[in-house]
C-alpha positions as CSV (number, residue, x, y, z in Angstrom):
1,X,-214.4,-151.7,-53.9
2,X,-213.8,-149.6,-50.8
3,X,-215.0,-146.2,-52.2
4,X,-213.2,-144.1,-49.4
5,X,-209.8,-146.1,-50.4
6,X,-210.5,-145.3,-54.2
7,X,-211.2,-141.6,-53.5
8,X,-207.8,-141.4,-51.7
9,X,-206.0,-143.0,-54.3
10,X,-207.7,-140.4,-56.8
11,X,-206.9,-137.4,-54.8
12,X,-203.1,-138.8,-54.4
13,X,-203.1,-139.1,-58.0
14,X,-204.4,-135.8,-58.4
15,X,-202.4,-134.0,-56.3
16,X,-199.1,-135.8,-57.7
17,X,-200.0,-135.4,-61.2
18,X,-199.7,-138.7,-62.1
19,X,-200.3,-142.4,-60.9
20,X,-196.7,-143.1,-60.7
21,X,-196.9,-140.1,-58.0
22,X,-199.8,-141.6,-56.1
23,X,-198.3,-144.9,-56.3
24,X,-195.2,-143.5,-54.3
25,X,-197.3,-141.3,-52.3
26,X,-199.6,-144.7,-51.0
27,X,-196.7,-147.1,-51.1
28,X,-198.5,-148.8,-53.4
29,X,-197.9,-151.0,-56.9
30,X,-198.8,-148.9,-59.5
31,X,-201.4,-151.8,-61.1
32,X,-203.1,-151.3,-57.8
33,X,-203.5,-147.4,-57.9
34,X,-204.7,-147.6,-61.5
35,X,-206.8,-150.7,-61.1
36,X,-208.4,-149.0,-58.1
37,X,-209.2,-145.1,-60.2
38,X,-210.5,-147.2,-63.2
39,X,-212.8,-149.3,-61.1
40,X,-213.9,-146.0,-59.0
41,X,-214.8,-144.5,-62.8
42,X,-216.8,-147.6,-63.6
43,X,-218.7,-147.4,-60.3
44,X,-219.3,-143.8,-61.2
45,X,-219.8,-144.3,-65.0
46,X,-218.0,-141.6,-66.0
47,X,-214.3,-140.9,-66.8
48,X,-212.5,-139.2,-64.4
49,X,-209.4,-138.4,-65.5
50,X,-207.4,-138.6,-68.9
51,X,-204.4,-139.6,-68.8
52,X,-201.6,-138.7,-71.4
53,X,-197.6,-140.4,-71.1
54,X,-196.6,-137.0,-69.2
55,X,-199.9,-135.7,-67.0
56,X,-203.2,-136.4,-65.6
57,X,-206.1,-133.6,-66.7
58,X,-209.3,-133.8,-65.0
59,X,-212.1,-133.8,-66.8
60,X,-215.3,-132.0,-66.2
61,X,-216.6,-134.9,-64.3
62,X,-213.6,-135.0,-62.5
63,X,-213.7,-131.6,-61.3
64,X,-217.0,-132.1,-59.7
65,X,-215.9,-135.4,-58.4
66,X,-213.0,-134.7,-57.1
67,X,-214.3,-131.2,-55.2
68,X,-216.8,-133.9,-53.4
69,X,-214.4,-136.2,-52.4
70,X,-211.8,-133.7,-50.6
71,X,-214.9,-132.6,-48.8
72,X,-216.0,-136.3,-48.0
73,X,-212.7,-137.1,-47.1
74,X,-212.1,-134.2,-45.2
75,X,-215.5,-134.5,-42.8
76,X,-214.9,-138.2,-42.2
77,X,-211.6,-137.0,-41.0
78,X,-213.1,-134.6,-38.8
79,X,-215.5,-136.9,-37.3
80,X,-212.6,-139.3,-36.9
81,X,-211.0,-136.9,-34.7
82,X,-214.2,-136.0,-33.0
83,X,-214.9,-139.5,-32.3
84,X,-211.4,-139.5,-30.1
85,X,-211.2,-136.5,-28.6
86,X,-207.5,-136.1,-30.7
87,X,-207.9,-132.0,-31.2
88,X,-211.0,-131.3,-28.9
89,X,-210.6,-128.9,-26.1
90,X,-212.0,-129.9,-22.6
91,X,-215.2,-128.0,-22.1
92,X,-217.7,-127.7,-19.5
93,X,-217.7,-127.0,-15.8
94,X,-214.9,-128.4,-13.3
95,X,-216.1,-128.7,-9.8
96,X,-212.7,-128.6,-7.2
97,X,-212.6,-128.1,-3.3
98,X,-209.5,-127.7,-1.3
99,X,-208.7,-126.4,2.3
100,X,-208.9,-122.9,2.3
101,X,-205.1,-121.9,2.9
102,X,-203.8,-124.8,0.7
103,X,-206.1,-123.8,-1.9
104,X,-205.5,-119.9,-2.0
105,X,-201.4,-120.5,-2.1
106,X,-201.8,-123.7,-4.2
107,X,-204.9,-124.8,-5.9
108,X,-205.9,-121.3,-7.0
109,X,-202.4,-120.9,-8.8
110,X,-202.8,-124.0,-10.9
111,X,-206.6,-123.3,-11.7
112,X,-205.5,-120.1,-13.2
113,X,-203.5,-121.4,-15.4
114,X,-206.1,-124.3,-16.5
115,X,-208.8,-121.4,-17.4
116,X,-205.7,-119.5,-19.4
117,X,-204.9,-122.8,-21.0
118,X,-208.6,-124.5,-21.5
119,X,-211.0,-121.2,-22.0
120,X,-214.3,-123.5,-22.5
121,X,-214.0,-124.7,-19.0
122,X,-215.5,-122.9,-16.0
123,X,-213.9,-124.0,-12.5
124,X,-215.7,-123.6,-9.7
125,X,-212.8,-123.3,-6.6
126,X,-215.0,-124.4,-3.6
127,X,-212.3,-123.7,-0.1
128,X,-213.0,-125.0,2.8
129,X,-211.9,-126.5,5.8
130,X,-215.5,-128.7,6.8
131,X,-215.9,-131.9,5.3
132,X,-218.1,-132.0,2.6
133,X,-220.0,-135.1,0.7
134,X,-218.3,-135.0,-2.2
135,X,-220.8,-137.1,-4.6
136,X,-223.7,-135.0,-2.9
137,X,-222.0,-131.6,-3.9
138,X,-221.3,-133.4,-7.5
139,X,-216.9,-132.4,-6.7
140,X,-214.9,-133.6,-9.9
141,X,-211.8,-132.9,-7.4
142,X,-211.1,-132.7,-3.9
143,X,-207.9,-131.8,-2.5
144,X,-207.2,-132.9,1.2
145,X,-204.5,-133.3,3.7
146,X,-204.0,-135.9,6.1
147,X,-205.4,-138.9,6.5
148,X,-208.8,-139.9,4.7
149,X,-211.4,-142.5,5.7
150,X,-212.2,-145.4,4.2
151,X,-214.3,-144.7,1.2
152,X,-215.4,-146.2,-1.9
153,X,-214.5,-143.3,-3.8
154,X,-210.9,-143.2,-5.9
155,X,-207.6,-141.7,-3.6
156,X,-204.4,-140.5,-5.0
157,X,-201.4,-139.8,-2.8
158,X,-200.1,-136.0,-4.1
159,X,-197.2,-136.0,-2.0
């Protein structure tokens, strides 16, 4: 028995108010969402639900079980998302250098609008003219102009 499928199935039932409900609610036969809340109160030993022709009434177990489960459910969810990245914000500091009149009319713009979009980030906006070693001044981003030397490190063409 999958015990995160089964609590699922009880919480669709739940919130429908019946197992016909959950059944639509899953896309699921019907003999599957019951088989699947009866085998989760057999794990569990204790009765869950009763169920009547017209409604589904927790019972005291329930309750309790059910309050877990939405929690359960709810952090594995979370760490789900966490896992991806799907709702995180980008945090942390952003190292970028470009030339210094490119990046005053330019770069400084568009960082502006990255710290008013992304407030966990700190950009540091390093301008200048000189070549610097970009892996010994740890840069995330370098903006250039003109031509660069052969280098093992990754180009993009801007325009």
């Amino acid at each position: 028995m999958d015990r995160f499928e089964a609590m699922r199935t009880l919480l669709a039932a739940v919130d429908g108010g019946s197992l016909s409900a959950a059944s639509r609610a899953l896309n699921t036969p019907l003999p599957t969402i019951s088989r699947r809340v009866s085998d989760l109160e057999a794990h569990l030993g204790a009765q869950l639900l009763v169920r009547t022709s017209r409604k589904l009434i927790l019972t005291e177990a329930g309750e309790a079980f059910v309050g877990a489960a939405r929690r359960v459910l709810d952090d594995l969810a979370e760490a789900e998302r966490a896992a991806n990245g799907e709702y995180r914000a980008p945090r942390g500091e952003l190292l970028v250098t470009a030339p210094i009149m490119f990046g005053k009319l330019h770069v400084a713009p568009i960082v502006d609008a990255f710290l008013a979009a992304y407030p966990e980030v700190t950009v540091r906006l390093v301008l200048s003219d000189g070549v610097i070693d970009l892996v010994e001044a740890h840069v995330d981003v370098a903006i250039r102009i003109g031509h660069l030397p052969d280098s093992d490190l990754v180009a993009r063409r801007a325009g």
